[in-house]
C-alpha positions as CSV (number, residue, x, y, z in Angstrom):
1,X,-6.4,22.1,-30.6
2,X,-7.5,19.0,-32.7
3,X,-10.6,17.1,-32.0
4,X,-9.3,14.4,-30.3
5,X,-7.9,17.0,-27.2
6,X,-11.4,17.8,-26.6
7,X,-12.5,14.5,-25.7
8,X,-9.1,14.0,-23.9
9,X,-9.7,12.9,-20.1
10,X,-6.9,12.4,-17.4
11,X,-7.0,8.5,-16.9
12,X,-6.3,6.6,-13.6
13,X,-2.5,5.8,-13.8
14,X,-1.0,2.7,-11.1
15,X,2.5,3.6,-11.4
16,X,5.1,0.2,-10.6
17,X,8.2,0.1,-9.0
18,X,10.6,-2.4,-7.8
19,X,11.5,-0.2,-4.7
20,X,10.2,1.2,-1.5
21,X,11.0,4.5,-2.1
22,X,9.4,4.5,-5.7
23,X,12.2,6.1,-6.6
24,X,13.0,4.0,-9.8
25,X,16.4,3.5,-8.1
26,X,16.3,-0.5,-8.8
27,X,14.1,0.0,-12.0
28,X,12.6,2.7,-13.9
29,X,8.9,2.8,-13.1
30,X,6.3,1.0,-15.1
31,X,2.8,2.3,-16.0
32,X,-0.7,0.4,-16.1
33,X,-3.2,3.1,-17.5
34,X,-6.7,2.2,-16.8
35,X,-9.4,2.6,-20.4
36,X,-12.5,3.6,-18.2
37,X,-12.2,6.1,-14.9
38,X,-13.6,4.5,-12.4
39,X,-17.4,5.7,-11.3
40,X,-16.2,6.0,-7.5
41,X,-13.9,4.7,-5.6
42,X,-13.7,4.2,-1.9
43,X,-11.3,4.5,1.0
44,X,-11.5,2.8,4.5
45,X,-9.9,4.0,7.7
46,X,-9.8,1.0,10.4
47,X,-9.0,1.8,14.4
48,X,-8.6,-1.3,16.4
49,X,-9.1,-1.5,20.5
50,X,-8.6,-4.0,22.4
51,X,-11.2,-6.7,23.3
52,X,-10.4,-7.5,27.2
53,X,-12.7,-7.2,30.0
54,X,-13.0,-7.8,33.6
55,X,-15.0,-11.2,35.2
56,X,-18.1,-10.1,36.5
57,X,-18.5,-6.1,34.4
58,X,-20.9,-5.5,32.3
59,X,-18.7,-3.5,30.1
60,X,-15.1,-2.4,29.2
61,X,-12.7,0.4,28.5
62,X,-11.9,0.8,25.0
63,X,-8.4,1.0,24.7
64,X,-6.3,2.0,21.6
65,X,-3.9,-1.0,20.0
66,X,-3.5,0.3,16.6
67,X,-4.6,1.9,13.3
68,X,-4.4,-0.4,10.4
69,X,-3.5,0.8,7.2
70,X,-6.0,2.6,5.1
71,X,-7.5,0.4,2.0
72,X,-8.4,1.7,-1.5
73,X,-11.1,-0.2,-3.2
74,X,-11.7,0.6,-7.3
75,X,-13.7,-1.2,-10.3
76,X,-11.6,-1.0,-12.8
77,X,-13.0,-2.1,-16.1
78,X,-11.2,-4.1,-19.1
79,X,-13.0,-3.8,-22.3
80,X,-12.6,-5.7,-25.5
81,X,-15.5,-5.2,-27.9
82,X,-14.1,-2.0,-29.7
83,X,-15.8,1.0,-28.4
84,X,-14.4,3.4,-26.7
85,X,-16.4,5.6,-23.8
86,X,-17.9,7.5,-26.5
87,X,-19.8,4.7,-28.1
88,X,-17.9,4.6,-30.9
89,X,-16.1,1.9,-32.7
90,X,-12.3,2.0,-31.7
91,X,-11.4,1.5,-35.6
92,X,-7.7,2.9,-35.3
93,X,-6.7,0.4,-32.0
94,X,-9.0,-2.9,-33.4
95,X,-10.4,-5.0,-30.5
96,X,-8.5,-5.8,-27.5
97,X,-7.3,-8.9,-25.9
98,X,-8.7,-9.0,-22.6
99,X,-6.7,-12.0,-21.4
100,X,-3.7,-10.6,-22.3
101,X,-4.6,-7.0,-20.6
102,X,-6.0,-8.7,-17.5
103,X,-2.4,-10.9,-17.7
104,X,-0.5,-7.2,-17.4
105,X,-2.4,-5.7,-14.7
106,X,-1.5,-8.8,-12.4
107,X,2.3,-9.2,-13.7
108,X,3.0,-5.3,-13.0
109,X,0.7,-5.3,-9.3
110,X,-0.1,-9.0,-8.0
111,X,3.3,-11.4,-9.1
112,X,6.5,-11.4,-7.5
113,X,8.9,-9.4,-8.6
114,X,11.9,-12.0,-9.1
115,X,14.8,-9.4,-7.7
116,X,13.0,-8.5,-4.8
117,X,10.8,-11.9,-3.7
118,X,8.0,-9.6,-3.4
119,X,4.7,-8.2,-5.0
120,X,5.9,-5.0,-6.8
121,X,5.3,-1.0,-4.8
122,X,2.9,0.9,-6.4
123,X,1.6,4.3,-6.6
124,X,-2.4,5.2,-7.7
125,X,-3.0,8.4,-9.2
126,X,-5.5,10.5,-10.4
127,X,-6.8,14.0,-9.8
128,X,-5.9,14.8,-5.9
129,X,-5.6,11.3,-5.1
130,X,-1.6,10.3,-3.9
131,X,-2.0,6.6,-2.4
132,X,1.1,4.8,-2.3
133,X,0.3,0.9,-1.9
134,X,0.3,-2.3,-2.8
135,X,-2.2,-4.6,-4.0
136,X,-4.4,-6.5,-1.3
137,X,-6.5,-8.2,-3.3
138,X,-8.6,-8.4,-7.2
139,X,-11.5,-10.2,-8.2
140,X,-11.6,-10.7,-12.1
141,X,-15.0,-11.0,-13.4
142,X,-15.5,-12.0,-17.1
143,X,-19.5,-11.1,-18.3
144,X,-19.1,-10.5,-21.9
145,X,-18.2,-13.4,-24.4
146,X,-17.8,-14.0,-28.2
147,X,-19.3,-17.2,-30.3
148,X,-16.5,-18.9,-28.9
149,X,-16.7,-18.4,-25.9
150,X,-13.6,-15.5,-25.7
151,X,-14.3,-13.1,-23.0
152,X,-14.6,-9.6,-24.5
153,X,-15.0,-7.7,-21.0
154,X,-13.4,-8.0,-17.6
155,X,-14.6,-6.2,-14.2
156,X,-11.3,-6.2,-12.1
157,X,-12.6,-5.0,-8.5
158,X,-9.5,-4.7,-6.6
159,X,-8.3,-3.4,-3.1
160,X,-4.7,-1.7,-2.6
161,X,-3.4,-1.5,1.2
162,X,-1.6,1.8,2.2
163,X,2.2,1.4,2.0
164,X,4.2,4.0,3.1
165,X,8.0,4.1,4.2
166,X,8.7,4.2,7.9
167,X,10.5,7.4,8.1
168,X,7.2,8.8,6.7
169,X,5.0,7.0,9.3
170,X,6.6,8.4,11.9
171,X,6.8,11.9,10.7
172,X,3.0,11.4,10.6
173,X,2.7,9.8,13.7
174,X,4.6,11.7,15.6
175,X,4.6,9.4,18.3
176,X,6.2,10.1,22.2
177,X,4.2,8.4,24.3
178,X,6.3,5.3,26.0
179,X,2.7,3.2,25.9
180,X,2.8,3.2,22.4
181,X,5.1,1.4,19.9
182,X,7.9,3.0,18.4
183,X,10.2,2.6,15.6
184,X,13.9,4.5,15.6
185,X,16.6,5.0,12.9
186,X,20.0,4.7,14.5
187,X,21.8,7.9,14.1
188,X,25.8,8.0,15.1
189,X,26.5,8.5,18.5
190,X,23.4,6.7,19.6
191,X,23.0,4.0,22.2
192,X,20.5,2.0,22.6
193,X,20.2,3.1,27.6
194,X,20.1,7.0,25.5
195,X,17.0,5.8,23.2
196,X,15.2,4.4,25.8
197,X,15.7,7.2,27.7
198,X,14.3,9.8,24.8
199,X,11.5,7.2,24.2
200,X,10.4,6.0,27.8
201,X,11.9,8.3,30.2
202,X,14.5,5.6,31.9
203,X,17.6,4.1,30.5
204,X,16.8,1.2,32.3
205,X,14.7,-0.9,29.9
206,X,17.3,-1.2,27.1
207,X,17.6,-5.1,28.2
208,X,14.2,-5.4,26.6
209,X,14.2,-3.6,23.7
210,X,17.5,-5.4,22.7
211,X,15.9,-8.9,23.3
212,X,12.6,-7.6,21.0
213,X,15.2,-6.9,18.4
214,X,16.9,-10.2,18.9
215,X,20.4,-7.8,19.5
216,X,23.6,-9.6,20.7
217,X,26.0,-7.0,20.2
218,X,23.4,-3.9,21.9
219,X,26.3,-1.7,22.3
220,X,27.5,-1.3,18.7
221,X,24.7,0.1,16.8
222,X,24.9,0.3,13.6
223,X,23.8,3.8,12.3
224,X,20.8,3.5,9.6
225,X,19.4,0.7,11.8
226,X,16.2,0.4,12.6
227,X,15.0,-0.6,16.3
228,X,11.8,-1.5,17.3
229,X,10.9,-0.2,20.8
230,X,7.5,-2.0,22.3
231,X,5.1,-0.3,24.4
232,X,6.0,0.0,28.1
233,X,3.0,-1.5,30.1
234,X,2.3,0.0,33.9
């Protein structure tokens, strides 16, 4: 094993695509490797209830609306004086151009992808952590500058939103009850009386769930759609 093995640590990788289903089906994946593992990082969960109450109480019920998708907040640290984590001068790799690496992190996870008229998908990993997203949000902070003013170090403190496909989500979920809301696939053979049947125990809403979809043609379905079936309030 040579010497540089023993110093070798598993980096932080944001994996890019230009699909949903990271895949690479569109594109083959792009990688942004991180120089410095971040110190910590954090994860937030976020349940929202809803805010109505009575004239006249002096409290309310809390009710479940939703969850809202986890966020993943990380430093991540862009450094261009030449020294590596070690302390050491980087002779081999020279000094780095922090504009231009600070210009790559936000081409391959902030900018619109041109094919797709969105930010790209992305996929965070490092050790056990899995977290499909996108980006939510970075900061850049420049705090270390040459005689001419050059910025030589860059603090990008970024958040990433959970994005996961909705095939997934409701495999998680695992929804049934007809309070909540619902997302279907269309498989063949389905109509839309039958799915509100399944979802809300009566075939007799399907008027509704056909005007949330903005559906002329109801009794056609097209199998692969996808249907969004709203709560059912008593």
């Amino acid at each position: 094993m040579g010497l540089l093995n023993l110093f070798k640590l598993e980096k932080l990788k944001i994996q890019v695509f230009s699909d949903r289903a990271r895949n690479g089906s569109l594109l083959p994946p792009q990688t942004f490797e991180v120089m410095f593992n971040p110190e910590s990082y954090s994860q937030s969960y976020e349940n929202v209830f809803q805010k109505t109450q009575a004239i006249n109480t002096s409290g309310s019920e809390a009710k479940y609306a939703m969850s809202k998708p986890s966020d993943l907040t990380l430093k991540l640290i862009i450094d261009g004086t030449g020294v590596s984590t070690y302390g050491i001068t980087n002779l081999l790799g020279g000094k780095m151009d922090v504009y231009k690496k600070v210009e790559e992190f936000l081409e391959k996870t902030s900018y619109m992808d041109g094919k797709t008229h969105e930010p790209k998908f992305l996929t965070i990993s490092w050790g056990k952590l899995n977290f499909k997203c996108r980006l939510k949000s970075v900061t850049v902070n420049y705090t270390l500058f040459d005689n001419s003013g050059i910025p030589l170090r860059a603090e990008l403190n970024t958040v990433f939103v959970s994005d996961i496909e909705n095939k997934q989500r409701l495999k998680k979920e695992n929804k049934s009850s007809p309070d909540l809301t619902h997302w279907r696939i269309v498989q063949s053979h389905d109509t839309l009386p039958l799915m509100c049947e399944e979802i809300y125990g009566s075939p007799h809403y399907y008027i509704q769930v056909a005007k949330a979809n903005k559906l002329d043609k109801f009794r056609n379905l097209v199998p692969g759609q996808e249907l969004f079936f709203p709560p059912i309030v008593s």
